[in-house]
Legacy VTK file of the C-alpha trace (Angstrom):
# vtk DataFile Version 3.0
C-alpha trace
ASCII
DATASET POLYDATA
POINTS 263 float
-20.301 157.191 -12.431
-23.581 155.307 -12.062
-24.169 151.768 -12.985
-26.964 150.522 -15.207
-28.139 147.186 -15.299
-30.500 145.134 -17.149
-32.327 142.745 -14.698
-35.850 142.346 -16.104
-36.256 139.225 -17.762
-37.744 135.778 -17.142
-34.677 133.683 -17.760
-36.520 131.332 -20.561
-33.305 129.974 -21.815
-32.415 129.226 -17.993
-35.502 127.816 -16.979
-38.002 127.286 -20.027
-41.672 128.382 -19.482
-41.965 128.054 -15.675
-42.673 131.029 -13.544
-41.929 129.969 -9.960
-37.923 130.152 -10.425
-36.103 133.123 -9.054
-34.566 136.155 -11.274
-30.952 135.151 -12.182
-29.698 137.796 -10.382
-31.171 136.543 -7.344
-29.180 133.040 -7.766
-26.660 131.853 -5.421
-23.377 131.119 -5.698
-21.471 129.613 -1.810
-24.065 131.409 0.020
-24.457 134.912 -1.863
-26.579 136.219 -4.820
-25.552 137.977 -7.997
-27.176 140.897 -6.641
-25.306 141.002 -3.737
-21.791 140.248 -4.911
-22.646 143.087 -7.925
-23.704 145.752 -4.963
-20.211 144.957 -2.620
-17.932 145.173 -5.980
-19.327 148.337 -7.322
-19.044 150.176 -4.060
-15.833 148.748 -3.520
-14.806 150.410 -6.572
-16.451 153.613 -6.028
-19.326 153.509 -8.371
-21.755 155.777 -6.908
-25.329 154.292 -7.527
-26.792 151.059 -9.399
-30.221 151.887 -11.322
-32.118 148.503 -12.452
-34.077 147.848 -14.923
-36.621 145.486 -13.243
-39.591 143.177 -14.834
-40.053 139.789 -13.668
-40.534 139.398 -9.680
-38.988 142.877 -9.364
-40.125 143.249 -5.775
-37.600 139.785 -4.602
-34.947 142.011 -6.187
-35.899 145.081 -4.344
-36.092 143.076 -1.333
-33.035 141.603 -1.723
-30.920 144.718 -2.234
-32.671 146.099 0.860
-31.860 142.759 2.788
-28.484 143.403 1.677
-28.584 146.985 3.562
-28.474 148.862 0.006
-30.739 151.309 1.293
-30.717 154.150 -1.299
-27.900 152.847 -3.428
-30.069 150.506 -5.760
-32.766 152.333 -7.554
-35.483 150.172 -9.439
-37.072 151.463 -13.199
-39.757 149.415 -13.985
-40.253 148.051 -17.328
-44.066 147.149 -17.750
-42.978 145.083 -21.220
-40.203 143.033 -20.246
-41.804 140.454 -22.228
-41.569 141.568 -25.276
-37.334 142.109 -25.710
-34.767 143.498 -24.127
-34.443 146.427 -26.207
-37.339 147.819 -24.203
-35.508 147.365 -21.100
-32.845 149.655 -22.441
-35.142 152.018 -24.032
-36.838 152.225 -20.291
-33.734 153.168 -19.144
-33.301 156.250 -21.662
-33.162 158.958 -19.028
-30.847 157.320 -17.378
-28.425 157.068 -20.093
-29.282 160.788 -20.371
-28.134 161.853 -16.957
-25.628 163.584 -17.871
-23.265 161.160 -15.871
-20.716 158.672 -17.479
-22.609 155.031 -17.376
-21.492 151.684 -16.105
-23.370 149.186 -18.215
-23.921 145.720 -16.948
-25.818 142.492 -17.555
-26.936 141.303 -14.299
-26.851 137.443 -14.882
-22.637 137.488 -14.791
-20.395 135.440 -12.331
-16.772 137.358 -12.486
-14.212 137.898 -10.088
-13.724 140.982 -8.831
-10.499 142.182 -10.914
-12.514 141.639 -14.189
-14.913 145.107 -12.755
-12.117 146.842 -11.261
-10.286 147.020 -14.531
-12.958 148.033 -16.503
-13.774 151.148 -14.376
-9.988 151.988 -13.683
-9.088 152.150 -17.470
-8.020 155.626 -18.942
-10.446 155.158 -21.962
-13.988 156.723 -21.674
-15.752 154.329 -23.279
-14.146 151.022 -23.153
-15.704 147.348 -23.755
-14.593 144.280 -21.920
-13.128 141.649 -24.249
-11.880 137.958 -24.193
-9.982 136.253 -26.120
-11.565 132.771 -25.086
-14.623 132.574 -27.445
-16.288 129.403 -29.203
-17.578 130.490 -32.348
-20.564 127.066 -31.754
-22.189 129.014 -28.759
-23.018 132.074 -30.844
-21.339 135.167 -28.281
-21.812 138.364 -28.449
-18.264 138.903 -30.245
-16.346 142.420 -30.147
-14.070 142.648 -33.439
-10.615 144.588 -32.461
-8.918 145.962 -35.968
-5.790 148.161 -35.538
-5.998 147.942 -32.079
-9.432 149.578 -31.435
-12.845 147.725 -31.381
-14.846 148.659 -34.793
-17.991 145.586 -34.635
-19.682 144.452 -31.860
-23.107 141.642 -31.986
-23.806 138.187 -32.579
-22.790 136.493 -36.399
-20.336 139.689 -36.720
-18.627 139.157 -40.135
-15.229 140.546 -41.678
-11.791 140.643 -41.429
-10.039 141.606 -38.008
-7.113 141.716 -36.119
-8.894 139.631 -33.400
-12.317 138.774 -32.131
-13.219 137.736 -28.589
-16.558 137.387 -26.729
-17.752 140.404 -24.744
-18.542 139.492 -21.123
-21.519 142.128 -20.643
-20.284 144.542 -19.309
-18.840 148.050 -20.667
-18.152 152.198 -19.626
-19.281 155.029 -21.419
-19.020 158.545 -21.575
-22.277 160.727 -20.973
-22.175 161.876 -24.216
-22.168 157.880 -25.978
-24.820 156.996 -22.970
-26.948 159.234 -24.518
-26.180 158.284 -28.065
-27.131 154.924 -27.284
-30.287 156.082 -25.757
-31.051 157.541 -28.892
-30.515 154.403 -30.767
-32.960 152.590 -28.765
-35.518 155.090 -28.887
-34.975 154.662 -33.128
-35.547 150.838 -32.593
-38.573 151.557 -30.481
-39.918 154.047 -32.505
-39.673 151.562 -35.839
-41.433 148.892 -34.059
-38.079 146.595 -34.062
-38.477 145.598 -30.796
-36.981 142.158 -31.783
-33.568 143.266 -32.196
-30.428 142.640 -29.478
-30.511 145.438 -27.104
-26.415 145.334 -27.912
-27.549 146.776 -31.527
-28.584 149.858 -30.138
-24.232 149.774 -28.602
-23.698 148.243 -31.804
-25.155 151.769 -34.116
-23.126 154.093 -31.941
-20.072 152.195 -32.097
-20.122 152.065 -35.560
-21.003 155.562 -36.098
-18.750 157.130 -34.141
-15.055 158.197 -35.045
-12.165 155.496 -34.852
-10.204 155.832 -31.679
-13.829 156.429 -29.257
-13.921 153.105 -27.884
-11.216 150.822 -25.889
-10.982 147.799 -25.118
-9.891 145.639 -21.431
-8.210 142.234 -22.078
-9.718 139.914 -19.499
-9.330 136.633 -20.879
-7.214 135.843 -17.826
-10.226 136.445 -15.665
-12.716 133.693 -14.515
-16.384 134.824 -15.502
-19.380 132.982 -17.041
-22.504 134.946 -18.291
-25.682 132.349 -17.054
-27.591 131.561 -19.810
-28.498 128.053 -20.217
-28.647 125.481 -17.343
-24.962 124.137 -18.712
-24.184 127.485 -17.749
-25.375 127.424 -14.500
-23.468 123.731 -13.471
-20.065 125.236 -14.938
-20.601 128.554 -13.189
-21.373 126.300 -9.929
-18.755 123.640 -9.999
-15.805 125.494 -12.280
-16.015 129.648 -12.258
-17.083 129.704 -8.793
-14.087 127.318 -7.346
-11.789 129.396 -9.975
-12.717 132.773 -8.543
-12.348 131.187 -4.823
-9.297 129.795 -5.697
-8.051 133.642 -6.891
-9.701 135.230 -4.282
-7.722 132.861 -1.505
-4.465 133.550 -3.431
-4.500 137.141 -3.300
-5.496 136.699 0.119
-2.452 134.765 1.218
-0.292 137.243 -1.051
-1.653 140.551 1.219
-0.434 138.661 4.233
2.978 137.949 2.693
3.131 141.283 2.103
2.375 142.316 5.737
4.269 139.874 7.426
7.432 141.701 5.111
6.720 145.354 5.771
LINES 1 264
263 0 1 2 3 4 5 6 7 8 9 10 11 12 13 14 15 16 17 18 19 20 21 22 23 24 25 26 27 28 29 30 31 32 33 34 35 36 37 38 39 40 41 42 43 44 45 46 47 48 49 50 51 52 53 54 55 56 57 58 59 60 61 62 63 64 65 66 67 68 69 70 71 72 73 74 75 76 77 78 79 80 81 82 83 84 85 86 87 88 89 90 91 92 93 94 95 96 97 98 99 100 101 102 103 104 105 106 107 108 109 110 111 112 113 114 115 116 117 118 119 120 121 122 123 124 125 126 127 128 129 130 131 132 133 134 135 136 137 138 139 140 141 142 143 144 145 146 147 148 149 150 151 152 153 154 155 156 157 158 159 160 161 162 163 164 165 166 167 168 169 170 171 172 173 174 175 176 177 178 179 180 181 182 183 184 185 186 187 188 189 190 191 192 193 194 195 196 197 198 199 200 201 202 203 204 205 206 207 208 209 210 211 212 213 214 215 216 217 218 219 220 221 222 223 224 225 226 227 228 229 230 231 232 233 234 235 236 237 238 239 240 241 242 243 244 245 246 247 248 249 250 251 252 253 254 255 256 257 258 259 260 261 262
């Protein structure tokens, strides 16, 4: 399994029209970028190789991951038109979704703890969404609709009736096959010049078209995560998620030594 992130935009809702700021995955959180807490996890958990789809001051990122003694693991695509939507930055990564290899997909600007990856890639299911249960309906999410205990609607202002909805934190797994399905999709968007679109439709169109019982879902709405958006979601991620996921991280801690100290 490889991992495929999108990393190549200029953070406008973050930071407005200014230039000078670093890529959100380059932001730090008690000492440590996004970049580098997404490059420990996904080796930790035995994902073989993170491709990037870079834009915006793609060389601090490259420079980062090499800082961070990544070495060959993180491989850069360049997307020459990261301005103009993130559908292109998925559609640059279209032979990548083609590899042949089953995809981790991930939006780089997410603070998580660690158990909110882990059982993502450890789930039975092939293709399988993350989903929480937390969502407020006012901050228009990205909402995946569970019916019958499968996911069967995925996007932003998602209408109908379900069984539940919950806001999808950005990250999901698919097979090789529905990688390159989705490439497909965005090469459709591309191709018709609808380069305004989510790059989630392109997710969205596969999902939809594909027989009930292809996707899963993981529950993580007991996990502490914040996608950074807006600069309210950069205090909360600084001053709530961040002491949350400490807080976890120094429980499970104490737990492992309980454990020794009883074997």
């Amino acid at each position: 399994m490889k991992a495929f992130m999108l990393a190549a935009g200029v953070g406008r809702r973050l930071y407005g029209n200014q230039h000078e700021e670093p890529p959100k995955v380059l932001l730090r959180f008690e000492g440590e970028t996004l970049l580098r807490r997404h490059i420990r996890f996904l080796r930790e958990f035995g994902v073989g190789e993170l491709v990037m789809i870079l834009g915006y001051k793609q060389d601090d990122i490259l420079a980062e991951a090499a800082s961070a003694g990544a070495g060959d693991y993180v491989r850069g695509v360049y997307n020459p038109r990261f301005r103009e939507g993130p559908i292109l930055s998925l559609w640059t990564g279209c032979e990548v979704l083609r590899s042949g290899e089953p995809i981790l997909f991930m939006d780089s600007d997410v603070l998580y703890s660690p158990p909110l990856l882990r059982r993502l890639i450890e789930d039975t299911s092939e293709n399988c969404f993350l989903f929480d249960r937390r969502i407020d309906p006012e901050e228009d999410p990205v909402s995946l609709c569970i019916r019958d205990g499968a996911p069967v609607d995925f996007g932003k202002g998602v209408e109908g009736e379900f069984d539940a909805v919950g806001e999808w934190p950005g990250f999901m797994k698919m097979s090789a096959r529905v990688a390159a399905r989705v490439a497909d999709a965005a090469d459709s968007f591309v191709a018709d010049d609808r380069l305004g679109v989510a790059y989630e439709e392109a997710m969205r169109a596969v999902l939809k078209s594909e027989p009930p019982g292809t996707f899963g879902y993981v529950d993580v709405s007991d996990v502490p995560w914040i996608e950074i958006d807006f600069p309210s979601d950069l205090e909360r991620a600084k001053h709530i998620i961040m002491r949350r996921i400490s807080e976890e991280a120094d429980e499970e801690a104490e737990l492992l030594l309980d454990r020794a100290a009883g074997s």
